[in-house]
C-alpha positions in Angstrom: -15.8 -2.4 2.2 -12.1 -2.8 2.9 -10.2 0.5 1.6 -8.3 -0.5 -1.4 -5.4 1.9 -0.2 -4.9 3.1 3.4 -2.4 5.6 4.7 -2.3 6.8 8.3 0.5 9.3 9.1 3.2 8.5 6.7 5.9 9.9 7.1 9.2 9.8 4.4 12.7 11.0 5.4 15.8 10.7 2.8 19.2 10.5 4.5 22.3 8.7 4.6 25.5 9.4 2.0 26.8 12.1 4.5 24.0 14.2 2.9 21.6 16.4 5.1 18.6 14.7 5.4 15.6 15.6 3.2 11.8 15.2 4.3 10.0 13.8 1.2 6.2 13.1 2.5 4.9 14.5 5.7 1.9 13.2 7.6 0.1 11.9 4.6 -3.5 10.5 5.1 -5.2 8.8 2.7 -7.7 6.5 2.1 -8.4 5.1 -1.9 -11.7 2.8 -2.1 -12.6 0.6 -4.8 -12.9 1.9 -8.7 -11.6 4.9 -7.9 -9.6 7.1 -9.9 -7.3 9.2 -7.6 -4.5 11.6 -9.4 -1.8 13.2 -7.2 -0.8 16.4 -8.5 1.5 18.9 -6.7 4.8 21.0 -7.6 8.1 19.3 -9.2 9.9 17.4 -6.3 6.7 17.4 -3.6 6.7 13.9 -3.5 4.2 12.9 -5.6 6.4 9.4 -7.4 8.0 8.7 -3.5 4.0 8.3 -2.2 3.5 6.5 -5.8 6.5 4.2 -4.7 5.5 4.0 -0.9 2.1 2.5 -2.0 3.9 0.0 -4.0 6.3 -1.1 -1.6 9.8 0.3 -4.0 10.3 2.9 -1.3 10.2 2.3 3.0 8.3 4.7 4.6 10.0 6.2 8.0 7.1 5.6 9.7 3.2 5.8 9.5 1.6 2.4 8.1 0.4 1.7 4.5 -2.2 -1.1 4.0 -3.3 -2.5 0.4 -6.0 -4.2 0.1 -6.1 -4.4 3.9 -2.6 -5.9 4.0 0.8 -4.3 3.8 2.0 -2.7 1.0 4.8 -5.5 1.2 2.9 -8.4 1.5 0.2 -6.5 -0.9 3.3 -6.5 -3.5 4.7 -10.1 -3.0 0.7 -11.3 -3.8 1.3 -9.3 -7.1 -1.9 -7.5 -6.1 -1.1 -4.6 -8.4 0.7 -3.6 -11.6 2.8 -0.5 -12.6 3.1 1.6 -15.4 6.2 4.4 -15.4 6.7 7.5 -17.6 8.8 5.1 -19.7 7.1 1.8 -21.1 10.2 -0.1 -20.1 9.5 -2.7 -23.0 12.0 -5.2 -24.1 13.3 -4.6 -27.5 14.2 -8.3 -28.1 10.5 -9.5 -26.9 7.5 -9.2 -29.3 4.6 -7.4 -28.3 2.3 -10.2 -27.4 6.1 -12.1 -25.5 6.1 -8.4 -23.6 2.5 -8.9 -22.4 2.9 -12.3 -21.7 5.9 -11.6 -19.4 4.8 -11.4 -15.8 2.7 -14.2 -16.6 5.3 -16.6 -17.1 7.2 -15.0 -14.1 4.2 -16.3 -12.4 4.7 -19.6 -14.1 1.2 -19.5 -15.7 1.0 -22.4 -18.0 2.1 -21.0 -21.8 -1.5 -21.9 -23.4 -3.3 -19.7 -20.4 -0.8 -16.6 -20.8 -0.9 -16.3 -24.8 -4.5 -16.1 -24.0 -4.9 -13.7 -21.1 -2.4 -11.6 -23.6 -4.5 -11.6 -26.4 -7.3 -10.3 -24.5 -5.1 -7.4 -23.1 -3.9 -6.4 -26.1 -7.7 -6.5 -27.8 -8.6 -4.3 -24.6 -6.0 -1.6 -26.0 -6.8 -1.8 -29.2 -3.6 -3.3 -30.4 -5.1 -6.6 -31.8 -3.4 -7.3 -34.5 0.1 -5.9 -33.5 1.4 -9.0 -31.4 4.2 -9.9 -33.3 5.5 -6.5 -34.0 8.7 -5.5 -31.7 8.2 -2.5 -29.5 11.3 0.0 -31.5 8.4 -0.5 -35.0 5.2 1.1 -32.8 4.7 4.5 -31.7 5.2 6.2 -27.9 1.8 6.0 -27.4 1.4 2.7 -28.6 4.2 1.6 -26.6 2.2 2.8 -23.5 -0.7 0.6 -24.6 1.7 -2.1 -24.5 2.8 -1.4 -20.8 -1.1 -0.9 -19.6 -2.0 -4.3 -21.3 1.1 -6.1 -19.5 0.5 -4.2 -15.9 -3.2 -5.4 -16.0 -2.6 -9.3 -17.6 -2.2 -10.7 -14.1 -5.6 -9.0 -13.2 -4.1 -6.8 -10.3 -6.9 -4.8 -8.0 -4.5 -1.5 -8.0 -3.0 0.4 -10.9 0.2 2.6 -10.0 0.8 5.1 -12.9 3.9 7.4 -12.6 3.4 10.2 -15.1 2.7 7.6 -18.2 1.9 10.1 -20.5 4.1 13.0 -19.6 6.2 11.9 -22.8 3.7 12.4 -25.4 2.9 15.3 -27.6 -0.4 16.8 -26.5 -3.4 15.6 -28.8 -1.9 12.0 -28.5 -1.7 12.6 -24.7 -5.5 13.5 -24.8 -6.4 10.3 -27.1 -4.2 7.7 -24.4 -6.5 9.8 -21.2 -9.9 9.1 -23.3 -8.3 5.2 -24.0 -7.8 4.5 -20.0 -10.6 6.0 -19.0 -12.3 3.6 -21.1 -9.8 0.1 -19.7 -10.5 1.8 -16.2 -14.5 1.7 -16.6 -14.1 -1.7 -18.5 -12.0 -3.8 -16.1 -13.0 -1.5 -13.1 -9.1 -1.8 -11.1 -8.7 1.2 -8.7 -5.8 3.7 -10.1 -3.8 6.0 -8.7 -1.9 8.4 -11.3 0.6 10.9 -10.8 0.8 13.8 -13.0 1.6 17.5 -13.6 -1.3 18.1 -15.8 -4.2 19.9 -14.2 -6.4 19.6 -16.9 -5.6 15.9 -17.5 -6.1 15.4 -13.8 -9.4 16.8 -13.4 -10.4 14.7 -17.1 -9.5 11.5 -15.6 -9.9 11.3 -11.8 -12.6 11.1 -9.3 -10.7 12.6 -6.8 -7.3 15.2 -7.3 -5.1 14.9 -4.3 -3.3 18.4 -4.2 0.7 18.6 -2.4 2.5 21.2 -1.0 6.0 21.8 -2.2 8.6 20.0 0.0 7.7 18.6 2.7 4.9 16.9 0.6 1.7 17.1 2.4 -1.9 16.8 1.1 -3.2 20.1 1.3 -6.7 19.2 -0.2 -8.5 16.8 -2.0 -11.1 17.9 -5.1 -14.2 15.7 -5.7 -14.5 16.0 -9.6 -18.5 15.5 -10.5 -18.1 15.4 -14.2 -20.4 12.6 -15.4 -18.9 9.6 -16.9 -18.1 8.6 -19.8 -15.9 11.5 -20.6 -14.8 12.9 -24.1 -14.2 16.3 -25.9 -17.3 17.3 -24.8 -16.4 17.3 -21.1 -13.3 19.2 -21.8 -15.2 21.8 -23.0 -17.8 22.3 -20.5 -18.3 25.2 -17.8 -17.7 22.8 -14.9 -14.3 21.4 -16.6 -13.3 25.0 -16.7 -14.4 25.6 -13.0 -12.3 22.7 -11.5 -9.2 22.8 -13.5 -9.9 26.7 -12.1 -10.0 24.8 -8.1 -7.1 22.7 -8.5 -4.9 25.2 -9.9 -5.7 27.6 -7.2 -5.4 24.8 -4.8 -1.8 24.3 -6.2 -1.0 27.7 -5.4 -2.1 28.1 -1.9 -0.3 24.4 -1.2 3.4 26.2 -3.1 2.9 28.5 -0.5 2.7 26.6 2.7 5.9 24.4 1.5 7.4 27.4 1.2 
């Protein structure tokens, strides 16, 4: 089975602007396979959002080769073979909720009758039915975020890039959006890679917790995470939760020292 995301050496150096140059990612190796649930989780300024950004072709690599789905991660993004989600919903405030949804759909030039549909159907997945003509300034952050998640996944992309999504919201509403894409995730079974400085919302969500070093951001281990699906309160309060979010933090440490 063809790795949904495959990295092989990359390699990310910043320069230009008379500046001294600055190594971002080095010698990253990765490989992402379907349904998946990888987090990245390292210190502030590792690198985590430039890999995020490598994957989906916003940022060059310097060299090292990225492959989605097989292809490049340019070619991967003009074939709109996945979606994004940032820490911001970046909705527009003129657009109703279901026009927001429907919006890289008729980018696409999907005919109007097909897109209202396929929006609908997102925003049931959400659990926003019912709030498609409401404006984005009269619903809440996390509802907002719903709103992003239904439009990233509308076109039916393979790979979900999430930049630190809920890193906005207060905690117990934090804990409520993880249970809610845990459930889209298991329901429409897209591969997802998520960046975040949460330990204990990494180890909730992910299969796998890719741990980086300070700068230069390297991966300085990968976690498994065995907790049984589905996950709730229950999980977060179990020996084993206790025990990984105890490895990945330690992990943390030993990568803060190597970078430094």
């Amino acid at each position: 089975m063809t790795p949904v995301v495959s990295l092989t050496n990359v390699n990310k150096i910043f320069s230009g602007g008379g500046r001294p140059q600055t190594v971002a990612l080095k010698d990253i190796n990765l490989c992402v396979e379907p349904r998946e649930f990888i987090s990245l989780i390292g210190p502030s300024g590792c690198g985590k959002s430039t890999l995020l950004r490598v994957i989906g072709d916003l940022v060059t690599v310097s060299s090292g080769e990225v492959l989605v789905n097989g292809k490049s991660a340019h070619e991967a993004r003009i074939k709109r073979e996945y979606g994004m989600v940032f820490q911001s919903p970046v909705l527009f405030e003129w657009r109703t909720v279901l026009h927001n949804v429907e919006l890289p759909l008729e980018i696409m030039g999907v005919p109007k009758a097909e897109r209202t549909r396929r929006a609908r159907e997102m925003l049931k997945l959400v659990e926003l039915h019912g709030f498609e003509r409401h404006y984005p300034w009269q619903l809440s952050g996390g509802m907002q975020q719903r709103v992003a998640i239904a439009r990233a996944l509308a076109f039916s992309p393979k790979l979900l890039l999430m930049d630190e999504p809920f890193g906005a919201l207060d905690e117990l509403t934090r804990e409520r959006m993880n249970a809610e894409l845990l459930r889209i995730w298991q329901e429409t079974q897209t591969t997802v890679i998520f960046v975040t400085h949460s330990i204990p919302e990494a180890v909730f969500l992910s299969t796998r917790v890719v741990v980086m070093s300070a700068r230069p951001g390297r991966i300085t281990e990968i976690v498994p995470i065995d907790l049984p699906y589905p996950r709730n309160v229950e999980t977060r309060e179990s020996p084993r939760f206790f025990e990984l979010v105890t490895h990945v933090r330690e992990a943390l440490r030993r990568g803060e020292e190597m970078g430094a």
